[in-house]
Structure formats: structure tokens, C-alpha cells
C-alpha positions as CSV (number, residue, x, y, z in Angstrom):
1,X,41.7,-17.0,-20.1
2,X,39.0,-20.0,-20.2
3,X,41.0,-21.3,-16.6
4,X,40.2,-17.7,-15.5
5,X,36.2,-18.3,-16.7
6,X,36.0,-21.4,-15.7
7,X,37.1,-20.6,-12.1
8,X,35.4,-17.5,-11.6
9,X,32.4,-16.5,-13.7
10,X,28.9,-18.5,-13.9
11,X,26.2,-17.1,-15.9
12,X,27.7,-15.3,-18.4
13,X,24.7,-15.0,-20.9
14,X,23.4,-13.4,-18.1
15,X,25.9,-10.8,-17.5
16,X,26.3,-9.9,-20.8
17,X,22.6,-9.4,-21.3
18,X,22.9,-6.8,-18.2
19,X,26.0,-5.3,-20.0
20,X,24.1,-4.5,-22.5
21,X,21.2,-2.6,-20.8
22,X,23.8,-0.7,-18.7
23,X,25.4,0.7,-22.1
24,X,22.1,1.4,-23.3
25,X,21.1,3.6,-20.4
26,X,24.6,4.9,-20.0
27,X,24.9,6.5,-23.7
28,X,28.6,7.5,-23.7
29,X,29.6,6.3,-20.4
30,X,31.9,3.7,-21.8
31,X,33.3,5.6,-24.9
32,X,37.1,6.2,-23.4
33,X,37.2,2.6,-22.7
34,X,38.8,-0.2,-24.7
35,X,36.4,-2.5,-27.1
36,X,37.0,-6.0,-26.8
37,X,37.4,-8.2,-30.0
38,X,38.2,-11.7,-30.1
39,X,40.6,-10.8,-32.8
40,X,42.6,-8.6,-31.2
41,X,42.3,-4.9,-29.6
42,X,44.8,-1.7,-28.7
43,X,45.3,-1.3,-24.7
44,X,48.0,0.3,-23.6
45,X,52.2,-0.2,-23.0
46,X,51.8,1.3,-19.3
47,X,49.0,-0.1,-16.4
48,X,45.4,0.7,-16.6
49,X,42.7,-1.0,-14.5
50,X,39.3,-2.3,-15.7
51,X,38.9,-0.5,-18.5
52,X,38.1,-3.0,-21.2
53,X,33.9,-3.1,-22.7
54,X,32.4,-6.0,-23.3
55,X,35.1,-8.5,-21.9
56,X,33.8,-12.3,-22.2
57,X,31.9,-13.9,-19.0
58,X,32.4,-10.2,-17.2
59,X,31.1,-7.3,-19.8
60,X,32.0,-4.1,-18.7
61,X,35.4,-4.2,-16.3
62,X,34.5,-0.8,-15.2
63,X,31.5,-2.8,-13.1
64,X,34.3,-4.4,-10.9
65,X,32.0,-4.9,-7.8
66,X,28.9,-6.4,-8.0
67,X,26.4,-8.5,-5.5
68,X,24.5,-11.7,-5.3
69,X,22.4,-13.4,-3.3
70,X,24.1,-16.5,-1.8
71,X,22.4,-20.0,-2.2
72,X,24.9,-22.3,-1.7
73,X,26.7,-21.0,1.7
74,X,29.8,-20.3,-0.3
75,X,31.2,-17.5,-2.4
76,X,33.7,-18.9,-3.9
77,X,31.1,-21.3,-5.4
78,X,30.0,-20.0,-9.2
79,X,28.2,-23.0,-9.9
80,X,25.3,-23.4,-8.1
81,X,24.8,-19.7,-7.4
82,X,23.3,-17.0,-9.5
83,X,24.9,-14.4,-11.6
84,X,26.8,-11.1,-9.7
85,X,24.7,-7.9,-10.4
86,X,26.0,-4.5,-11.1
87,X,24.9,-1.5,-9.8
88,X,21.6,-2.2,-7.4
89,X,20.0,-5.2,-6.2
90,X,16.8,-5.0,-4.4
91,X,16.3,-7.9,-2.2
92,X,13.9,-8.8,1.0
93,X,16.9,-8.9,3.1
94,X,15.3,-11.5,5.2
95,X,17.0,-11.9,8.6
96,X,20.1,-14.8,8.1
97,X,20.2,-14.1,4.3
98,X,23.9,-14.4,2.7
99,X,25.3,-12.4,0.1
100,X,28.4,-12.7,-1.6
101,X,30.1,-9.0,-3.0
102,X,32.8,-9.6,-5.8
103,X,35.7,-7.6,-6.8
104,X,37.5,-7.2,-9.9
105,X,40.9,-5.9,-11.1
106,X,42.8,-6.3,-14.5
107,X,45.9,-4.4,-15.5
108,X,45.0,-3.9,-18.9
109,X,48.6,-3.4,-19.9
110,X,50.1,-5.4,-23.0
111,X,51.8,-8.5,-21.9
112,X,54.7,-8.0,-24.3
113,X,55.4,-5.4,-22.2
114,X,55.6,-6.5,-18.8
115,X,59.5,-7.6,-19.9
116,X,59.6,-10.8,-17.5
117,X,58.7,-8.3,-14.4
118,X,60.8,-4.8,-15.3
119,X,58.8,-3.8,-18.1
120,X,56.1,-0.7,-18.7
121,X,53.0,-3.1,-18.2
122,X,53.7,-3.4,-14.1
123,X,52.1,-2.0,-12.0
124,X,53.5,-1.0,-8.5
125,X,52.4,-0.4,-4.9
126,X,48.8,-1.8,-6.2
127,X,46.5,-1.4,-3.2
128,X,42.8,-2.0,-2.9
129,X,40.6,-0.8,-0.2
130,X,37.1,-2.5,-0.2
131,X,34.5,-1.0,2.0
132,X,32.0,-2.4,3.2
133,X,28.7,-0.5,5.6
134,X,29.3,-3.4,8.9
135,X,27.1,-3.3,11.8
136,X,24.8,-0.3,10.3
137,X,21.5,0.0,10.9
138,X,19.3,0.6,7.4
139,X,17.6,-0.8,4.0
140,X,20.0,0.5,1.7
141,X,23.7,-0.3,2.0
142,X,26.4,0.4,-0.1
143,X,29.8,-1.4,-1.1
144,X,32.6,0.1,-2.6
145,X,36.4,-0.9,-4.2
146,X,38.9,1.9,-5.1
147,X,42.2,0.4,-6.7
148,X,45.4,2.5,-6.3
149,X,48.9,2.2,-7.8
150,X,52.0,4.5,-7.8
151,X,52.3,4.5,-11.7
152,X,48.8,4.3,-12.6
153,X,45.1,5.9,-12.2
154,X,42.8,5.0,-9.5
155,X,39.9,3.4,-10.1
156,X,36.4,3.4,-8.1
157,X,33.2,1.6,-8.3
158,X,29.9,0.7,-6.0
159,X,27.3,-1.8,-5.4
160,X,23.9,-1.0,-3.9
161,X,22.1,-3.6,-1.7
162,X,18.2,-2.8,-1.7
163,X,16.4,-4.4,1.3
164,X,13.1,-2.6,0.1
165,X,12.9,-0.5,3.5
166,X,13.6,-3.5,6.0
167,X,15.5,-2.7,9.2
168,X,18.5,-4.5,9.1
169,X,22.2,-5.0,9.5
170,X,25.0,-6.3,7.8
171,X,28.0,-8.7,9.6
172,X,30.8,-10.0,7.6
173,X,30.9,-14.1,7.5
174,X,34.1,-15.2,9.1
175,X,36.2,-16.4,7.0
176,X,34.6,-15.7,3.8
177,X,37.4,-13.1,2.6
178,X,39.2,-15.3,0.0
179,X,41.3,-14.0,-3.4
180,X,41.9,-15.6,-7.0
181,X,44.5,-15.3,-9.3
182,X,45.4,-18.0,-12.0
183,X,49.3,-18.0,-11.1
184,X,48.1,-18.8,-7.2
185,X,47.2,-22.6,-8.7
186,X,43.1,-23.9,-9.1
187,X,42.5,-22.7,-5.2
188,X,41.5,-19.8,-3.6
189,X,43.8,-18.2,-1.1
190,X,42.0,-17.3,2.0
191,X,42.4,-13.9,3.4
192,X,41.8,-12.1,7.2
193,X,38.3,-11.1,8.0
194,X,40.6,-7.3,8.3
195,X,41.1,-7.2,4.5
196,X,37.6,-5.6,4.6
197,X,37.5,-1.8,5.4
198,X,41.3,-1.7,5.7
199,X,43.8,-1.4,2.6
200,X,44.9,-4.8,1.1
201,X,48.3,-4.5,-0.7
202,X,47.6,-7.2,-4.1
203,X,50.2,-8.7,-6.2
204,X,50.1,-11.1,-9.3
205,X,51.8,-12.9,-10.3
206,X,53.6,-13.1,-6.6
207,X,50.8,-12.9,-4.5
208,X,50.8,-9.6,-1.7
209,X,53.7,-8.4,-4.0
210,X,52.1,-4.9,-4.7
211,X,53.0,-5.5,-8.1
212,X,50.8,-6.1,-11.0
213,X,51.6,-7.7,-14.8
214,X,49.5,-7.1,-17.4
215,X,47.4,-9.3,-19.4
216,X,44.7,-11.5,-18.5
217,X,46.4,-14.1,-16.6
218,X,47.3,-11.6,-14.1
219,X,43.6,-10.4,-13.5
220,X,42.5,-10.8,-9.3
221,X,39.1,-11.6,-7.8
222,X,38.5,-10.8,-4.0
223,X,34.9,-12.0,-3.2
224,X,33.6,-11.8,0.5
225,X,30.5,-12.7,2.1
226,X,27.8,-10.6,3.8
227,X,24.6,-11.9,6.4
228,X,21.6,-10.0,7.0
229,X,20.0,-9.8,11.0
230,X,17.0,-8.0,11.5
231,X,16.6,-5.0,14.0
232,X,14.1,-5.7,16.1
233,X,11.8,-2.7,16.5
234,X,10.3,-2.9,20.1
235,X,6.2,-2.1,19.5
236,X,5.3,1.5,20.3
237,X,4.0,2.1,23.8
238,X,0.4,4.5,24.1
239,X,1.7,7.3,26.4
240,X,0.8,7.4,29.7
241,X,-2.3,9.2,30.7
242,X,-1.4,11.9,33.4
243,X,-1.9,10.8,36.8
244,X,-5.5,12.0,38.1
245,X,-5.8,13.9,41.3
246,X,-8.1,12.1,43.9
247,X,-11.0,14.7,44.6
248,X,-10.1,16.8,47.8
249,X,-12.5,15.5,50.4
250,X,-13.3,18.7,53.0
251,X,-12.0,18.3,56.5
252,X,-15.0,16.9,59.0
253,X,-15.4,17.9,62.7
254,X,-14.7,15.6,65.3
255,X,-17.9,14.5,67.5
256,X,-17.5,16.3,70.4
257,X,-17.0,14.8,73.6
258,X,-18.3,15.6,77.4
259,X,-15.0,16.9,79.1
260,X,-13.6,14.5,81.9
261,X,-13.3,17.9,84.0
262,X,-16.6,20.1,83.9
263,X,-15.9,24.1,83.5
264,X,-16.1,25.8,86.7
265,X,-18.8,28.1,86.1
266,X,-19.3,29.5,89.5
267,X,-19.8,27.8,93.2
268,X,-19.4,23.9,93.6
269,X,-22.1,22.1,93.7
270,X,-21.5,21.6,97.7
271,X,-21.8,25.4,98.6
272,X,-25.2,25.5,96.4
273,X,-26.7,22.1,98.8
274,X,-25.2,24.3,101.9
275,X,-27.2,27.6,100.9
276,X,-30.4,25.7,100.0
277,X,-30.3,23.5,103.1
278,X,-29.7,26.9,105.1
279,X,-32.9,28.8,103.3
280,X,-35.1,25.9,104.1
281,X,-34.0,26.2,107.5
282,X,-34.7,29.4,108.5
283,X,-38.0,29.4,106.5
284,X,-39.3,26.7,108.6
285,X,-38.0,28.8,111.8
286,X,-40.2,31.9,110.9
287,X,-42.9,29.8,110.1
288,X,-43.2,28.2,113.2
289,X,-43.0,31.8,115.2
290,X,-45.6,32.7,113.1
291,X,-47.7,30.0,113.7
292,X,-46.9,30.1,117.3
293,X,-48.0,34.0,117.1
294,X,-51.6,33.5,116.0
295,X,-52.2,30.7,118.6
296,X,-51.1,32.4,121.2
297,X,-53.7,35.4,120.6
298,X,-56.6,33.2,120.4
């Protein structure tokens, strides 16, 4: 149990203290599970998952995912990081921020009856599937753990990531999928970047076994690790104004032009110089037998 704490929980006063206000708000919420006491408790002789109040450095098992903000860089890291919270964190999500998402699981079961492997107490085909909202777009994201077994009751919980209505979206830090169990030695065990959003078969002592003891040397800690980038929002364009239509200008007449070719209106211009030529002529003729006339009858 204290190698357990000592490897996995910081903060404790802390998490206790938010316990607390969680089984104030909740009323009955916790009344079917098991009270802790330090000097002994009733469980059960077959499995049961995180169902244990008021557990030492964790508080309610029921909370088995919770979230932090990561200040360090990594989430295996308890000491210089702050405590997990349950339920909702609200955050300002600003764009590169880190945040680590823990999950729990104890088989509850006595010890005595786990029979050195072939007893009541194990738990078989244990497989958790931790989901997590990857490459969405939004300010409020969700992360969930259900924990299935063949011989036992599933179990569900969420975590709520509050990024007080900025635009962002979540990637998973490569290689920041890593899983503790105190018969795996002091270390974490690292685990594909696929363990998230895909089932992940769990087994303690024998590690990917699918099969669970009970007691709390058996209990499991998956903890992965979440960045924040911001969506940029392109700035909003005015609409175009319509296009205008240039103002009609009326059609204008051409300046007219002399013809090259003048109309023929009648005779040329040579048969009119004939005609007068011949008038003038004849005019001159009479004139002078006139003239001739008047002299001759003097």
C-alpha cells in the first residue's frame, strides 16, 4: 500500500478535501459502496472494481479518471505536479498546454481469496477501454474509462476538460501512454500511443494477463498525456458590395461627312455649261439682227 502511494498519488490532503465536497453534493451517491477503515472493512469473496469510499491518497475509487494540468512535462511525475481532479476542470487551455488524464482500477476482492491465482477474488478477461475526444474541435472535452470483466460488473466514469469557450483541439503526446502496477517493479511500463480509444486487455499481477487479483497490491494506474493547439479562426470578411452598373451613356451620331461621290441629282455639270454657252449665243445673234434692223431704217 505506502509503495502504491508513494509511486502514484501526490497531494493527498488535497484529494481528500475534494472527496469530501463531492459526498456532500452527492447525498447518497456513495451509499452501496464499501467504507474504508484503517482497521479493517467487508468487501467481497468475488471481483468488484472501484468501489471502496474514502480510500487513503485516492478518496472515492468510483472517481477513477480524473485530470490535471501538466507542469513538469511528465505524467508519470506526482511530485512536482499538482493534484488530479474529479469530475470538471476549467482551464484556459492556452495553445501547447499539457494535461495528464489518470485512470484507476482496484479489484476489490479479498486477498484470502484469490487462492494463489484459482481462487473467487480473480478477475478474468479484464479489459479497459479509455476514450479520449482526439483532433476535435471545441471548449469542452470529455474523457472516459469503462472497465469490463467476464465475471464481474462494468464500471464507467468521466472527466470534463473546461477550456472556458476557447477554440481548441486535443492531440495525444507520443509516448505518454504508460501503466503502473506494484508487481511490474518501481517503473512504469510504457504502452502504444493505440492503447487510447481502442480496448487494452490489463492483467496484475502478470501484466496483459487479463486477469486481475484482489487486494491492493494488485490495483493499476494508466495515465496518458493530452496538448492543447488552438484553432485559428480566420477574421470575418465585410461582404462584398454588389457590383455597380456604369451609367448607360446614349449612342451619339457620327459627324457627317461630304461624300467622295456627289448624288447625281440631274444633268452633269458639263451639259449645264453647254446649254448656257448655247443661250448666250443665240441671244447675242438676235441682238445683233436687231440692231442691224433699226440702222438700216434710218
Amino acid at each position: 500500500m505506502n509503495i502504491f502511494k508513494r509511486v502514484l498519488i501526490s497531494g493527498a490532503a488535497t484529494v481528500l478535501a475534494t472527496t469530501a465536497m463531492l459526498i456532500g453534493m452527492g447525498g447518497s451517491a456513495f451509499a452501496d459502496c464499501f467504507q474504508y477503515n484503517q482497521n479493517g472493512f467487508q468487501t467481497s469473496s468475488t471481483p468488484v472494481f472501484n468501489n471502496i469510499c474514502g480510500v487513503p491518497g485516492v478518496g472515492n475509487e468510483s472517481d477513477f479518471v480524473r485530470i490535471r494540468q501538466d507542469v513538469s512535462g511528465n505524467d508519470t511525475n506526482n511530485n512536482n505536479n499538482p493534484a488530479y481532479t474529479a469530475g470538471t476542470l476549467a482551464s484556459q487551455c492556452s495553445d501547447g498546454t499539457k494535461y495528464d488524464v489518470w485512470n484507476y482500477l482496484h479489484n476489490d476482492a479479498y486477498s484470502q481469496d484469490n487462492n494463489n491465482g484459482t481462487g473467487s477474488a480473480i478477475a478474468q478477461g479484464v479489459i479497459s477501454t479509455m476514450t479520449a475526444p482526439l483532433g476535435t474541435k471545441g471548449s469542452s472535452f470529455k474523457f472516459r474509462d469503462q472497465v469490463s470483466a467476464t465475471n464481474a460488473a462494468s464500471v464507467h466514469d468521466s472527466v470534463i476538460l473546461n477550456c472556458n469557450d476557447q477554440n481548441v483541439t486535443l492531440s495525444l503526446v507520443p509516448g505518454t501512454v504508460n501503466i503502473f502496477s506494484a508487481p511490474y517493479g518501481s517503473a512504469w511500463k510504457n504502452l502504444p500511443d493505440t492503447t487510447i480509444n481502442n480496448p487494452l486487455q490489463l492483467g496484475s499481477p502478470n501484466f496483459g494477463s487479463g486477469t486481475m487479483w484482489g487486494c491492493w497490491e494488485y490495483r493499476m494506474v494508466v495515465v496518458y498525456q493530452v496538448k492543447v493547439t488552438s484553432v485559428k479562426v480566420p477574421p470575418k470578411v465585410p461582404p462584398k458590395a454588389p457590383p455597380t452598373t456604369p451609367p448607360t451613356t446614349p449612342p451619339t451620331t457620327p459627324p457627317s461627312t461630304p461624300p467622295k461621290t456627289l448624288v447625281n441629282t440631274g444633268p452633269g455639270t458639263s451639259g449645264i455649261v453647254a446649254a448656257f454657252t448655247l443661250v448666250t449665243i443665240i441671244a447675242g445673234l438676235g441682238f445683233r439682227r436687231y440692231t442691224l434692223r433699226r440702222m438700216s431704217q434710218k
